[in-house]
N, C-alpha and C positions, 0 to 999 in steps of 0.2 A: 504494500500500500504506500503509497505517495501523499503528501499533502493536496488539499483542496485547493487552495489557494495562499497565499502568503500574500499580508495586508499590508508590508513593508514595500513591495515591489506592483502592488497592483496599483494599475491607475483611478485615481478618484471620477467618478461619476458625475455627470451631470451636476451642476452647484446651483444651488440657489439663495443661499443668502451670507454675507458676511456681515460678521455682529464685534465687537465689541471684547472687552477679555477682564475681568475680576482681577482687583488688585491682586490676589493669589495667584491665579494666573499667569499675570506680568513675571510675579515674580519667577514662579516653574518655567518660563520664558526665556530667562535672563540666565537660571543654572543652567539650562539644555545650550543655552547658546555658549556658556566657558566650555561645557564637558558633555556635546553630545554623544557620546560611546558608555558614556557612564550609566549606570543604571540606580543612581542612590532613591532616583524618584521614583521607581515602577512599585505598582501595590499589586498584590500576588495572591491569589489564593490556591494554592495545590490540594485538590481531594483524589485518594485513593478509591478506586472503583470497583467493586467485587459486583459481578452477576453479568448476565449478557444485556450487551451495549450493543444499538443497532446505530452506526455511524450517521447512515442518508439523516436519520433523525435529529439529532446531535447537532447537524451543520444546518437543518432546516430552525432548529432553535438558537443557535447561534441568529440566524440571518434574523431570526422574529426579533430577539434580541434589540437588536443593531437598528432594525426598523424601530422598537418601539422608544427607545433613548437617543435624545439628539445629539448630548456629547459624545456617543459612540459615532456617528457620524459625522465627527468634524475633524477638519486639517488647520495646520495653522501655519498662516506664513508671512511673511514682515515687508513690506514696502515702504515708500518717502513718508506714508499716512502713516505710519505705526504698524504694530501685531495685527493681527484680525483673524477669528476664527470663523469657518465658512462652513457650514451646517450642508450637508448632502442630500439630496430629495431621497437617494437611496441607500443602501447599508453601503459601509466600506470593507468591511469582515467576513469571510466565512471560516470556518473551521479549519485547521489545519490535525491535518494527523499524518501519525507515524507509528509505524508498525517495528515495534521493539522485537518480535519475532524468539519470545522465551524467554528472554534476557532475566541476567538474575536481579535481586532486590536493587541492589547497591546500582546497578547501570539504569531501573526506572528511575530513581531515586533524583542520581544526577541529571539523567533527561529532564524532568520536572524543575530542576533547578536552571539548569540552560534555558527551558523555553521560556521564563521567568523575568531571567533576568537579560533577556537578549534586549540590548537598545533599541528605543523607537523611532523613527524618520518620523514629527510630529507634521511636517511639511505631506506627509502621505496617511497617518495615522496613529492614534493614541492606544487602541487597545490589540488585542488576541488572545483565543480561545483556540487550546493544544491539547486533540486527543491522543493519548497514546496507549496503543496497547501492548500488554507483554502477550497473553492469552486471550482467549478467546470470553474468559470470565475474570480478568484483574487488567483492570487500566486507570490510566489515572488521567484529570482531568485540569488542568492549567489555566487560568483567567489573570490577564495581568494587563494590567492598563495603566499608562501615566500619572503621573498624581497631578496633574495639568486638566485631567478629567473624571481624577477619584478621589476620596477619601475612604478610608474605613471603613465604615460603614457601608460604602458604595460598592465597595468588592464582595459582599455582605449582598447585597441587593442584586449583583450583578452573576453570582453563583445561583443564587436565588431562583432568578429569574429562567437564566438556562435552565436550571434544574426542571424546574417545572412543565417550562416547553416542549421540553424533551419528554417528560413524562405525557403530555396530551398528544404530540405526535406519533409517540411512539405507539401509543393507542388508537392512532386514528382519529385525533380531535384536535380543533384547533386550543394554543393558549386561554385559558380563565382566569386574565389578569383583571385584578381592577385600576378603573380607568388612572390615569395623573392627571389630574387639575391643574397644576403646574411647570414650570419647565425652568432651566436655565439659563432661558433668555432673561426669565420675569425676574430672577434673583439679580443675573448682573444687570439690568433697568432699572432695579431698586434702589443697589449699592450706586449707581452711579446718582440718582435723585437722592439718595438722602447726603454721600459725601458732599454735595454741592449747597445742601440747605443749611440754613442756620443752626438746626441743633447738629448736624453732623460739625459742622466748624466748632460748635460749643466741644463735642465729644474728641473733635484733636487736640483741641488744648486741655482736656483731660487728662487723654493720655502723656501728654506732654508732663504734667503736673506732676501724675503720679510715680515716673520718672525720675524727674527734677534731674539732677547734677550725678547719679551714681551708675558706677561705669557695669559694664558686662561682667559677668563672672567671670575671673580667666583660672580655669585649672592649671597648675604647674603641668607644662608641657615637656615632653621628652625627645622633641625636634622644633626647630624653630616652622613657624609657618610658610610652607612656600608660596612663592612670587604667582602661582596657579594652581589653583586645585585638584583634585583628581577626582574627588568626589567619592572615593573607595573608600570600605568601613570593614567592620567584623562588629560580634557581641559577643557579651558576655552574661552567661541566664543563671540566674541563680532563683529558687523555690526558697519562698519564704517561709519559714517553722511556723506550722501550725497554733502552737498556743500565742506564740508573736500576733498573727493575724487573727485567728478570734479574738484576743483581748483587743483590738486594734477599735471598733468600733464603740467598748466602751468609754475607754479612754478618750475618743475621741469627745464624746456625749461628756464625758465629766467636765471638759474642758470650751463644752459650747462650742463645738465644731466640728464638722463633716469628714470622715476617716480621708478622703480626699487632701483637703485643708490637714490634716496631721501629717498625710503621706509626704507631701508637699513640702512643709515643715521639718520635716529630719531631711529632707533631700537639701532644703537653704543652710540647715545647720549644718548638715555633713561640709556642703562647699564653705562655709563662712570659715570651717576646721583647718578644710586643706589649703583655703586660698592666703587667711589670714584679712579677707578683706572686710568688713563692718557694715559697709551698704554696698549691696551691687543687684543689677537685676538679669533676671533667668525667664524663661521663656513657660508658658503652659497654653499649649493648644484648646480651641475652644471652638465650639460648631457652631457657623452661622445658619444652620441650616432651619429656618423656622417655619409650625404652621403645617398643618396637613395636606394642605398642596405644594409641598416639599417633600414629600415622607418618603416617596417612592422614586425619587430623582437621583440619577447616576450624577454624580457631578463632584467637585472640587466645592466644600462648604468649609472654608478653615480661615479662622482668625487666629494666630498666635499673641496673646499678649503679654506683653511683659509683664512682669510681678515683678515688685521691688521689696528685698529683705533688708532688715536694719537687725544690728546686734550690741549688744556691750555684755561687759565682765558680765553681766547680773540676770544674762535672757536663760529664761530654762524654757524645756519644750512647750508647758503651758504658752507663756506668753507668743515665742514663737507660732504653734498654731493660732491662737488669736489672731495674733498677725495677719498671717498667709489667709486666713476666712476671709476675714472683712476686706482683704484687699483684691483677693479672687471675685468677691460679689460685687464689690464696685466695679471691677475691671467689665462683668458680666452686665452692669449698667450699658455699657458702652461697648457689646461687643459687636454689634453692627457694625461700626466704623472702622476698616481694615486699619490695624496701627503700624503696617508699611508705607502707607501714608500721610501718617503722624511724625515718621522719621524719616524719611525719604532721606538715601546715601549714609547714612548712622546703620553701623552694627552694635545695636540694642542688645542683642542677646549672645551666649556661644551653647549654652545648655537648658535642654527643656527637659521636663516633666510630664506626663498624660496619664491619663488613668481610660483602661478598655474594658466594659464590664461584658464579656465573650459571651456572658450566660445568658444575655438579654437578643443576641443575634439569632438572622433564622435567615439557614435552618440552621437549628440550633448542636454541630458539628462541638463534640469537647475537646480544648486546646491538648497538643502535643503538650505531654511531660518532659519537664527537661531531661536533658541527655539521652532521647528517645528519637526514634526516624519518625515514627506517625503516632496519632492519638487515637482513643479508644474509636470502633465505628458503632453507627448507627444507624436507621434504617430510612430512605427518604425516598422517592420517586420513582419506586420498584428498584430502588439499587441500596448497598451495604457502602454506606459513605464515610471517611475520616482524614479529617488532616496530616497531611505531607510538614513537613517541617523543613522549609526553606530560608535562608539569610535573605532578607530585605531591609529595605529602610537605613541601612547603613551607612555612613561618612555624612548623612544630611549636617550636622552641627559635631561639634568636639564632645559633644556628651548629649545622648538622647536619649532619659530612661521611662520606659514603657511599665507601666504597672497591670498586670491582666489580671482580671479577677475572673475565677470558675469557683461553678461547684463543687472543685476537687481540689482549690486551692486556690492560691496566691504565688504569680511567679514576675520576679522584678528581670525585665530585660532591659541591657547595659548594651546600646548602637554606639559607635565610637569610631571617627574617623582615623585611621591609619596613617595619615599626612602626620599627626600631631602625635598621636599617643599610643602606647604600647600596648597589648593584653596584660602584661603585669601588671600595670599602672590601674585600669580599669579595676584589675581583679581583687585588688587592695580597696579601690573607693567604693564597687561592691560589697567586701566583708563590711568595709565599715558602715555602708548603709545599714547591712544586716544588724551588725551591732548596735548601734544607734536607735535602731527603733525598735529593737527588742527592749532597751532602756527606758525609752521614750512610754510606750506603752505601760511599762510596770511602774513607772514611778515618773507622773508630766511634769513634777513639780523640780525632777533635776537639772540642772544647770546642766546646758549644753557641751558647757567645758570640760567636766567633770567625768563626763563619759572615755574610757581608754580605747580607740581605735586599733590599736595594733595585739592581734592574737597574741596566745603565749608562744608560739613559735616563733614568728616574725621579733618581739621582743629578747625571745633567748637569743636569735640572731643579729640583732643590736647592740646588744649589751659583750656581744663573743668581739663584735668589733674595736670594740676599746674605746678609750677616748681621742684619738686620733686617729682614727679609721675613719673612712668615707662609709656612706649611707646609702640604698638605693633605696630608704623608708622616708626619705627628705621631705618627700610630700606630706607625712603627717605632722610636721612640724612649723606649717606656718603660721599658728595663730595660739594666743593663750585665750585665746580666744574664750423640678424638669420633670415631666416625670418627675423623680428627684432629679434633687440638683445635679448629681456626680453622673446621672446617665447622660447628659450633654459635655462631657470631658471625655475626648478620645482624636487620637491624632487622624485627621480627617484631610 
């Protein structure tokens, strides 16, 4: 078997309208144009496919797909006028497949990962869907679109969606979606009417305020920054102890704030530890995506706002969370108003925070356990479905941690650009996260300083050094330093 089509090299169709592009967008714009080979922005979802798969189906859902979402059918390309994205009367996508022919775990595995992360020609197209099969009963199924045309959530809606199609075709029925009310046009019309209006003008100088004077976070870096980015990452996952994260919400509650706003909070503390800096501010994504004729909208809905942390000798995690609430909700005041806007040419942030609650997605697929190839499966559109575990999202920022919550747990993932920093490096600001808010938890009223970041090993290694030995533990040393609300926090 050969591929159907490949969306990279086919030509676009007929055009009908050029529109306009979301401050997010500009931005995803501006990375693809330093590092188009790079793949830091494609959003991925790999599901493992147990039962018989009829292809012609699969590509017939793909194509519904592609009809029913207009950001699946748009290209984007730059003239004297600016960006502009150009909406296609008809799909640009169909299905590509490849016949693995047996192959073992480890070689689907990597395939999945390949079709994933293969860069986009955004001047031809933003998404594709990769069947591939080993057998005639295990294949796996790849969805990975630009983040110029996804968020989270979107990849979420966009498995979704195939899934289903393909379950009515495959039965001989058309799709039983319900309808969208609204579209991507209506959102960027919005954002561009309300940045224009007066309370938007009120909402940049906002965010300007809440700002003020305090610089980005800067992690002790283990290479200086180069002159061009590469946009390359790796992680680092670590699974949160269980009694840590159940006590997590009450703590939270004792202290008048949202496990979120805690999560948040050891994450400002830990850096205030390693940077040594007192005020600096850090990034936490947040969805613009409002309103139920939105719900079902493939697209790019992401405000990141900065949050600004302040510390002295005297801040223990209570006040810390305090902190990070009140200024999370106000931030959420004003999260319509894209704050790449508000700083235009300012690198505001280098590390973010999110929080992705997995259990609330559908279909409701249980996250990969760490240090595992795929997660539990389950049963969904006549097929036995479970997540592939592929590296994505990497090298976006010098430090980007994901907090996912399941049913079956808490697992803190550590995105990390490899321009700057190390796996060890990571692997250390990880423990110490861990530590930190296993503290934080048991006791909000301790002083952030108070907490010992470095294990008993890394310390017997310290101390073997002597007093005139060099360090490679130097970074713990610079400081003496919605629904509900938290289901609208996820990097989108």
């Amino acid at each position: 078997m050969t591929a159907v089509t490949h969306a990279e090299t086919a030509a676009p169709p007929h055009t009908a309208r050029a529109l306009p592009l979301t401050a997010i967008q500009q931005s995803m714009w501006t990375a693809y144009q330093v590092s188009p080979e790079a793949s830091a922005y494609n959003i991925v979802m790999p599901l493992r496919l147990r039962g018989r798969v009829d292809p012609a189906a699969m590509d017939a859902a793909v194509t519904a797909v592609g009809a029913r979402q207009e950001l699946l059918r748009s290209v984007f390309t730059e003239s004297a006028a600016g960006v502009r994205r150009t909406v296609s009367e008809k799909p640009l996508v169909r299905l590509e497949l490849r016949d693995l022919d047996g192959a073992d775990e480890e070689t689907l595995h990597r395939a999945a990962e390949e079709a994933g992360a293969r860069p986009f020609r955004l001047e031809s197209g933003a998404f594709r869907v990769v069947l591939l099969r080993r057998t005639d009963e295990d294949w796996a199924l790849v969805t990975s679109a630009h983040h110029i045309v996804s968020d989270f959530t979107s990849r979420w809606l966009l498995v979704r969606d195939v899934l289903d199609a393909y379950e009515g075709f495959a039965t001989g029925e058309e799709p039983r979606w319900r309808p969208i009310p609204g579209s991507y046009d209506d959102h960027t019309t919005e954002e561009l009417r309300y940045t224009a209006s007066e309370a938007g003008l009120r909402a940049a100088e906002v965010w300007k305020e809440s700002v003020g004077q305090a610089p980005a976070a800067e992690l002790p870096l283990d290479r200086p920054r180069p002159a061009l980015r590469s946009y390359q990452g790796a992680t680092v996952v670590r699974e949160l102890a269980k009694d840590t994260t159940d006590a997590l919400a009450g703590a939270a509650k004792e202290v008048g704030a949202t496990p979120f706003a805690y999560l948040l909070a050891v994450f400002q503390a830990l850096t205030h530890r390693w940077t040594g800096q007192d005020a600096f501010v850090l990034g936490v994504p947040a969805t613009s995506r409002m309103g139920r004729a939105q719900r079902d909208v493939i697209g790019c809905f992401l405000n990141t706002m900065p949050v600004r942390a302040d510390f002295t000798a005297g801040s223990t995690f209570r006040s810390a969370a305090e902190q990070a609430g009140q200024r999370v909700m106000g931030g959420m005041v004003n999260v319509r108003y894209p704050c790449a806007l508000a700083f235009p040419r300012a690198t505001v942030f280098r590390t973010a925070l999110f929080l992705v609650q997995m259990d609330r997605m559908e279909p409701p697929v249980p996250n990969v356990p760490p240090g595992a190839a795929e997660g539990p499966s389950v049963p969904y559109a006549g097929l036995d479905i479970a997540l592939i575990d592929v590296p994505q999202q990497e090298g976006q920022l010098d430090l980007l941690l994901r907090i996912e919550q399941t049913p079956q747990g808490v697992t803190a993932v550590f995105s990390y650009d490899t321009d700057v920093l190390d796996r060890e490096t990571v692997a250390r600001f990880a423990d110490g996260y861990e530590r930190m808010l296993a503290a934080a938890v048991a006791a909000p009223d301790t002083a952030v300083t108070d907490v010992e970041l470095a294990g008993a090993a890394e310390l017997e290694a310290l101390l073997a050094l002597g007093s005139g030995g060099g360090s490679d533990l130097g970074s713990f040393d610079g400081a003496d330093d919605f629904e509900s609300f938290e289901s609208a926090w996820e990097y989108r």
